[in-house]
Steps between C-alpha positions, in 0.01 A plus 500: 500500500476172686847386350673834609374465829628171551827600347525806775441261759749225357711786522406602836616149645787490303615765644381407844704183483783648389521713773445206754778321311769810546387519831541129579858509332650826676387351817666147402814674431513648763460207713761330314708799554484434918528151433836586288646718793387248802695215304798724418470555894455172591839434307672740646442382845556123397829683354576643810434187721704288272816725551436524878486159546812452228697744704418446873590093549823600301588810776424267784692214340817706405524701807549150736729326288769841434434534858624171619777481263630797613526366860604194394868396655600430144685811435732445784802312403572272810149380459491437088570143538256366684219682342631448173467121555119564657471721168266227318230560760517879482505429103169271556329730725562798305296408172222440680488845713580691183272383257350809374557588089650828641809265705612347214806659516564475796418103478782476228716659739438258758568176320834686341597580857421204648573243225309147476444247778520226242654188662600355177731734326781368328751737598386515911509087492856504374615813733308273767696158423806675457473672823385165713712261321867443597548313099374797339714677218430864619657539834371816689847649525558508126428840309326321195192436808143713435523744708223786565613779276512289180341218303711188282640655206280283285195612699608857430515471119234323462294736693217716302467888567188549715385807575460636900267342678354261228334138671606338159847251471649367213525103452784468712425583868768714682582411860263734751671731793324305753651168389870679505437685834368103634835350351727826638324469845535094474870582439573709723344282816698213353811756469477612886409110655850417308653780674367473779644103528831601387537145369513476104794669349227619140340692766775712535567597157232668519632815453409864577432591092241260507352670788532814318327393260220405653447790679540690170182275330329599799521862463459475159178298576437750760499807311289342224239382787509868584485674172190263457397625771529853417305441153208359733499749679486715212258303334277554816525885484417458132172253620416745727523822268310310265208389797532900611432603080247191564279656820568843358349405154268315652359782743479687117333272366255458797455903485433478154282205526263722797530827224355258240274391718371869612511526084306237443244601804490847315497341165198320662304777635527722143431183293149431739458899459553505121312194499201668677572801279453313171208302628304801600596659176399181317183548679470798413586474138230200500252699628590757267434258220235393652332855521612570126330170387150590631541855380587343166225197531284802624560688227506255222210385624294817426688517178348147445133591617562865266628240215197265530261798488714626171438185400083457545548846372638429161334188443179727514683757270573216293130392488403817375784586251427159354108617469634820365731303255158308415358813429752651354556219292110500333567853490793445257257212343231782480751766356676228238138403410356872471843562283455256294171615404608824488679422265288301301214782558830761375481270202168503444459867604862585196273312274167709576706808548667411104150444394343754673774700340416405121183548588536849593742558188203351286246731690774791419517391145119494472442804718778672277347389174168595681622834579613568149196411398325771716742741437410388078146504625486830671718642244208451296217598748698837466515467135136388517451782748609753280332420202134417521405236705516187264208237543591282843734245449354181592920409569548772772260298726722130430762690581352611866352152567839344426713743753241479753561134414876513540492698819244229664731222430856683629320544854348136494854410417627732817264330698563112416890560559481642848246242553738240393777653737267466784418156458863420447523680805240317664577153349875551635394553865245192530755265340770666781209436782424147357917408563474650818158331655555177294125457340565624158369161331510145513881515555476623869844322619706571191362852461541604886801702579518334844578164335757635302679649783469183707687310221781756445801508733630827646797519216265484246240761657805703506650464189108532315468814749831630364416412138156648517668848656699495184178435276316803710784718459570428141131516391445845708823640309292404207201598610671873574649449157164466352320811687790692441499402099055595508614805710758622256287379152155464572435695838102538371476111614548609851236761486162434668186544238181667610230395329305777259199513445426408180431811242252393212541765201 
């Protein structure tokens, strides 16, 4: 019992464990469940502050810059020149003021517009030395001169296609607007001082188509300047569509971020709940267990104490059955013993009883023979009464003596066989004592049924207890065979003899 009732309480705090453990996991989940949704939070807001801070320098830098270009004198045509050649400023200043990732196009635009301040061009050094040299090839008053509304011819073919408002160049650098509008302004100041001296006769070939054609590459330049301008301005309606969809998704995302954050405080609130809820009914399930263990310890334990006293119990039953098995085995000695001489005395007693028997058929014989002769003998008292009475017979008086004679020695015999029954009788139970009490002779330990018994183990009490059953029940079928064979032949065996008193003729 003291196995199974460490066993139940192995069990017990097993099962007490493994409740601890489910309780320790559910509520580790569910921390890591808050800790999931305060990180996605967390990343939401750092979301939210990155595109804030993405979007708000580019609305305050784009809004300036379209601003001032707009109001800048460049889209007036009297004014192009001059700003044109300040352009390389504007073109310096305006990288830096529009540096955002979302001006980019707007930065490409720029430096298309207003072309490169680079000082050491090849095609503004030879525009320059043609213009300020007198021994220069290229006169300005021939039509083969750059003008502004086209490049060389060998610039042109070897130009590559770039797309609107790309930064990149090819390997051969074009000539910028603002170096053209520089050399057109230069050209024209030198154009009206020559006028204006009247002096040299090349300043008055210079004719009215030139002139026209100037003003022509100005309003060509012009309306590019203010189709650029127009995409800017554009491309600042687009900015600010895309800051609006910015704020707006931004004020969603906020909401959303304060919904998953009243969530989360719910989430919170039924996690702690369901938290106390599963502790308390852990508890209670514990002390459930708990209660059923000392029930079952309880119980067990009286089962145990009930056991033990089934146990002192049966050790005394088994005490006593093994005294009775003692007994029962010298009983079996006792019986195997007594059948054996039972036998032996059914041997002795067939013998007698054969004996006894031809002794009786002699006595028959003789008591026949005897009877004849009396019948002979009284035959002839008759005779002898009838006639005279003869002279006594001196025979008559043997014959007397000798049946007196014979009846004497049948009862003697009578007598010595049921004597000799009894002491057979008699000798049979003081041997059976002498087994059983062991002081039959000098032989007291080999004689005494005790010893015997001691020295046998219990198969071979049992099997000499079955075999002498089988002896007692085979010799009392034969005994029953043998009263019933007396009974059916000789029945005057049975018969109990009076004694007569004896009649002397």
């Amino acid at each position: 019992m003291t196995p199974m009732l460490t066993a139940v309480s192995e069990i017990v705090i097993v099962l007490k464990t493994d409740a601890l453990d489910v309780v320790r996991l559910l509520e580790a989940w569910w921390r890591g469940l808050l800790l999931l949704a305060r990180l996605f939070l967390c990343c939401c807001r750092l979301l939210n502050q990155v595109v804030y801070e993405l979007k708000v320098p580019e609305a305050v830098m784009m809004a300036p810059s379209v601003f001032q270009r707009n109001k800048s004198p460049r889209s007036s045509p009297g004014n192009m020149p001059r700003k044109l050649q300040n352009g390389t400023e504007a073109s310096q200043s305006t990288p830096t003021a529009d540096s955002s990732p979302g001006n980019s196009i707007s930065d490409a635009e720029n430096f298309e517009c207003y072309g490169e301040a680079d000082g050491d061009a090849p095609g503004s050094n030879a525009l320059e030395n043609g213009s300020r040299s007198p021994g220069n090839q290229l006169n300005r008053h021939s039509w083969t001169r750059t003008s502004l509304r086209r490049t060389p011819p060998s610039h042109q073919e070897n130009l590559p296609h770039r797309r609107w408002g790309s930064m990149r160049h090819s390997g051969k650098r074009q000539i910028g607007s603002n170096v053209l509008a520089s050399q057109l302004y230069r050209s024209s100041s030198f154009n009206s001082s020559g006028c204006g001296s009247g002096g040299e006769p090349a300043d008055d070939m210079y004719s009215d188509v030139s002139l026209e054609e100037d003003v022509q590459g100005l309003n060509y330049k012009v309306q590019l300047l203010q189709q650029q301008v127009t995409s800017l301005a554009d491309t600042q309606s687009t900015a600010d569509e895309r800051y609006a969809r910015a704020k707006a998704d931004n004020a969603v995302l906020q909401a959303r971020v304060h919904m998953l954050d009243e969530q989360i405080r719910e989430i919170e609130c039924r996690c702690e709940e369901r938290i106390a809820e599963e502790q308390k009914r852990c508890r209670e399930a514990i002390a459930r267990v708990e209660r059923d263990r000392d029930a079952q310890l309880a119980a067990l334990t009286d089962r145990l104490g009930a056991a033990e006293a089934e146990a002192s119990h049966l050790k005394q039953e088994v005490g006593r059955l093994r005294g009775v098995a003692e007994t029962l085995r010298a009983n079996a000695d006792i019986g195997t013993r007594s059948a054996r001489e039972a036998q032996e005395a059914a041997g002795e007693l067939a013998a007698q009883l054969s004996a006894a028997r031809e002794a009786e058929r002699r006595e028959r014989e003789a008591a026949d023979s005897v009877r004849a002769q009396l019948a002979s003998a009284q035959l002839e008292l008759r005779t002898l009464r009838a006639a005279p009475p003869p002279p006594p017979d001196p025979r008559l008086d043997e014959l007397r003596q000798e049946l007196t004679l014979l009846r004497t020695q049948n009862k003697s015999l009578t007598e010595a066989q049921e004597e000799l029954q009894a002491q057979i009788l008699t000798r049979g139970v003081e041997e059976g004592r002498s087994l059983l009490d062991g002081v039959s002779g000098p032989l007291v330990a080999t004689n005494s049924l005790a010893h015997e018994l001691s020295q046998m183990s219990d198969h071979e009490l049992q099997k000499a207890l079955k075999e002498q059953q089988d002896v007692n029940v085979q010799l009392r079928d034969y005994i029953d065979g043998i009263l019933l064979s007396i009974v059916e032949n000789y029945p005057q065996l049975l018969e109990v003899k009076h004694q007569k008193p004896n009649l002397k003729s």
